[in-house]
C-alpha positions in Angstrom: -11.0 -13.8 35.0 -9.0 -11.3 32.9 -7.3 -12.6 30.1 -3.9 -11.1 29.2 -4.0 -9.5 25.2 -0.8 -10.3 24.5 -1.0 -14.1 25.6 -4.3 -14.3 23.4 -2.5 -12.7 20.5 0.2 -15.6 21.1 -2.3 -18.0 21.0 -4.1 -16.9 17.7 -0.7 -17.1 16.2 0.1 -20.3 17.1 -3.3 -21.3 15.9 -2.5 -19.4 12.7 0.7 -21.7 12.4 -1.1 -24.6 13.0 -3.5 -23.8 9.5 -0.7 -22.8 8.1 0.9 -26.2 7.9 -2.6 -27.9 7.4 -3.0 -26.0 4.4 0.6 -25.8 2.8 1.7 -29.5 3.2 1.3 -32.3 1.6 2.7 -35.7 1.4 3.7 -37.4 -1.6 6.4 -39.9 -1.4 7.5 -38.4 1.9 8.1 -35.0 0.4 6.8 -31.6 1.5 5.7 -30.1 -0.9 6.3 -25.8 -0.9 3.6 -22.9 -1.3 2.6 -22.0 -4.9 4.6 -18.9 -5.8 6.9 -18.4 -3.0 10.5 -18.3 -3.2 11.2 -19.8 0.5 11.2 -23.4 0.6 8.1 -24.9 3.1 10.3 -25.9 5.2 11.6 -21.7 6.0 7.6 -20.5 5.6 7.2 -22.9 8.6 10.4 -21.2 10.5 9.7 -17.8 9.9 6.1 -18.3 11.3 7.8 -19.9 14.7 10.2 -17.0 14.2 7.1 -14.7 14.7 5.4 -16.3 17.1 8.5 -16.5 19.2 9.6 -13.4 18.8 6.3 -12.1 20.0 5.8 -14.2 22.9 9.1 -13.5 24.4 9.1 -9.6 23.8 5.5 -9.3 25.6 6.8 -11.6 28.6 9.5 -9.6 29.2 9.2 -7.5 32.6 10.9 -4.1 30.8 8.7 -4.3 27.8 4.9 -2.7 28.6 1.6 -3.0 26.1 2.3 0.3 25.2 5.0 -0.4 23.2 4.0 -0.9 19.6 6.1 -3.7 18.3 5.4 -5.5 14.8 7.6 -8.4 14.0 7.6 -9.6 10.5 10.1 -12.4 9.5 11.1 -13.5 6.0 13.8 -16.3 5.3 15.0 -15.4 9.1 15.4 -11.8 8.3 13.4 -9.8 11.0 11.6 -6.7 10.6 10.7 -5.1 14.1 9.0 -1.7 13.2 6.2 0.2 15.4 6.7 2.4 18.1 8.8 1.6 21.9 9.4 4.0 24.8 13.7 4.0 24.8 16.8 3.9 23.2 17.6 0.9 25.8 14.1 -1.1 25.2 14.8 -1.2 21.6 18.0 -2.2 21.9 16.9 -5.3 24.3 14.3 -6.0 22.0 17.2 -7.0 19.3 19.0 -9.0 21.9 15.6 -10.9 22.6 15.0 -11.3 18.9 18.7 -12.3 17.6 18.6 -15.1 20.3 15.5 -16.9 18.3 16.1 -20.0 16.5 16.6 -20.1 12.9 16.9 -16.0 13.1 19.4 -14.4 10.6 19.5 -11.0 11.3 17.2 -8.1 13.4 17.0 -5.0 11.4 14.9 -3.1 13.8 13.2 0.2 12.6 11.7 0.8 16.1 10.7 4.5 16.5 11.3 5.8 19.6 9.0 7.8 21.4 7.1 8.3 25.1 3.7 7.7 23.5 2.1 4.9 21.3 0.6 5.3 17.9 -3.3 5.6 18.5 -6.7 3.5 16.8 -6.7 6.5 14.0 -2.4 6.0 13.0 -3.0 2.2 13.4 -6.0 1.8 11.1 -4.3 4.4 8.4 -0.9 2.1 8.4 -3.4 -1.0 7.5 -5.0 1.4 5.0 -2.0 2.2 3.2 -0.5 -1.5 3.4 -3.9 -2.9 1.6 -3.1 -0.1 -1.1 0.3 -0.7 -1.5 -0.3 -4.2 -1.9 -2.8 -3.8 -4.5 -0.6 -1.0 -6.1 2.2 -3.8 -6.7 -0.1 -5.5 -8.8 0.7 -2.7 -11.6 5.1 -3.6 -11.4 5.1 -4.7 -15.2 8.1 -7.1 -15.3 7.7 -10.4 -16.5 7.5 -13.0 -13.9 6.8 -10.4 -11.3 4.6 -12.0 -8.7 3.5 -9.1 -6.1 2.5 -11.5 -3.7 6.1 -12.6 -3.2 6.6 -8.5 -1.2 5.4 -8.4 2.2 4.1 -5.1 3.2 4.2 -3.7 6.6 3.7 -0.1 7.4 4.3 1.6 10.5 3.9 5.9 11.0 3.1 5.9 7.3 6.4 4.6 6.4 6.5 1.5 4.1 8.5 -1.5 4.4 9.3 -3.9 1.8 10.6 -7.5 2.4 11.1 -10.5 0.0 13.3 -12.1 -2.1 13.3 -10.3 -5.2 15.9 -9.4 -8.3 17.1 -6.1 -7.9 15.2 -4.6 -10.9 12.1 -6.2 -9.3 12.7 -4.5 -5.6 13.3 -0.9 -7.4 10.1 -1.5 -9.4 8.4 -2.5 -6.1 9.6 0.0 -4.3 9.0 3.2 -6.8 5.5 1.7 -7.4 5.3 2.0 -3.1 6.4 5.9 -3.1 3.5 6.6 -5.6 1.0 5.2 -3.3 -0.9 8.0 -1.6 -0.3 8.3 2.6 2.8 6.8 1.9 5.4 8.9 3.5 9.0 6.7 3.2 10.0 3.6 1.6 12.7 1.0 3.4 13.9 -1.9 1.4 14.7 -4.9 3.4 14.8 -7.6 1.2 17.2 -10.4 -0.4 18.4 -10.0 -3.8 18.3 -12.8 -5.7 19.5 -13.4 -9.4 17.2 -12.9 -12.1 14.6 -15.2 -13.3 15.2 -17.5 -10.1 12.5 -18.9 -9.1 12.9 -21.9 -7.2 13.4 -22.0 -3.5 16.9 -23.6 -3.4 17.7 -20.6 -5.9 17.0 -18.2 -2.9 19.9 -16.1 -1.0 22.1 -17.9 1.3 23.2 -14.4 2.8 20.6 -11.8 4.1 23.6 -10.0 5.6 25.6 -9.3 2.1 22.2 -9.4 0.1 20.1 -7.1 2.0 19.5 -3.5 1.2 18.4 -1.2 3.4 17.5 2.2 3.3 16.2 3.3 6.2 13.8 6.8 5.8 14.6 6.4 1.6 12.0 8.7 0.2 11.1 8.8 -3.4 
């Protein structure tokens, strides 16, 4: 019996969902309590992980969309990332339709690259390269209360993109710290800008729309 990728990939995620919630709650008076460090409360960790494993699952089970097609989500406060590779203007467009339609999704900003053929094993394993280095670069952002693990880094093509919610001066410093990362080739911004020295969760942006900055292609 052949076993479809994608449906195992679905299943690993919801796996990963499930250990998720094991590990990040905990009951005390009837209260969940939130992840150490991040600025989303537990309950929107929780949402963005179904947002991912949604998303996923219904792009893969759509007829029009092959395993060819390269498609990353990445979802933080309900602010999707889709970046990778797809095969036309018209698949890429669906695959915001499918996405917006999501529960508890904000906004699509989808970076999709269009192109007849899909990144290869060599691109794929030199965009998880550059991610574990830009990760570890963001460790050097010198700003008081900067916590690097509060960016989520996703690279696709060599290009860089940065989500979170983050003060402006700590995105900028994120960001300039990514462009100085070698094999990096473009920085996108497409986080939530929150006021400084928030760090609570019900502190976070109400309005990824207005609060967002993106910069598709920006190059340092």
């Amino acid at each position: 019996m052949t076993i479809n990728k994608y449906f195992t990939k679905t299943t690993l995620r919801l796996l990963c969902l499930v250990i998720l919630v094991t590990q990040l709650a905990g009951c005390l008076g009837g209260e969940i309590i939130g992840a150490p460090h991040d600025r989303r409360t537990f309950g929107t960790i929780i949402d963005d992980e179904g947002i991912e494993f949604s998303a996923t699952d219904k792009l893969y089970s759509t007829a029009e969309i092959k395993s060819t097609d390269r498609i990353k989500v990445v979802s933080v406060n309900g602010l999707v990332l889709l970046a990778g590779e797809i095969s036309s203007d018209e698949k890429k467009q669906l695959a915001t339709d499918i996405v917006s339609n999501i529960n508890n999704v904000k906004r699509v900003v989808n970076e999709l690259y269009v192109r007849d053929d899909v990144a290869g094993v060599g691109t794929r394993t030199s965009d998880r390269f550059i991610s574990g280095k830009v990760k570890t670069a963001l460790f050097g952002v010198d700003i008081k209360g900067f916590d690097p693990t509060r960016v989520n880094v996703t690279t696709a093509r060599k290009i860089v993109y940065l989500q979170g919610l983050v003060t402006l001066e700590e995105g900028e410093a994120a960001a300039e710290r990514a462009s100085r990362v070698s094999g990096v080739e473009g920085v996108v911004k497409v986080f939530e800008y929150i006021e400084p020295a928030s760090n609570e969760p019900e502190q976070q942006a109400d309005d990824p729309e207005s609060a967002t900055e993106l910069s598709p292609g920006f190059n340092f």
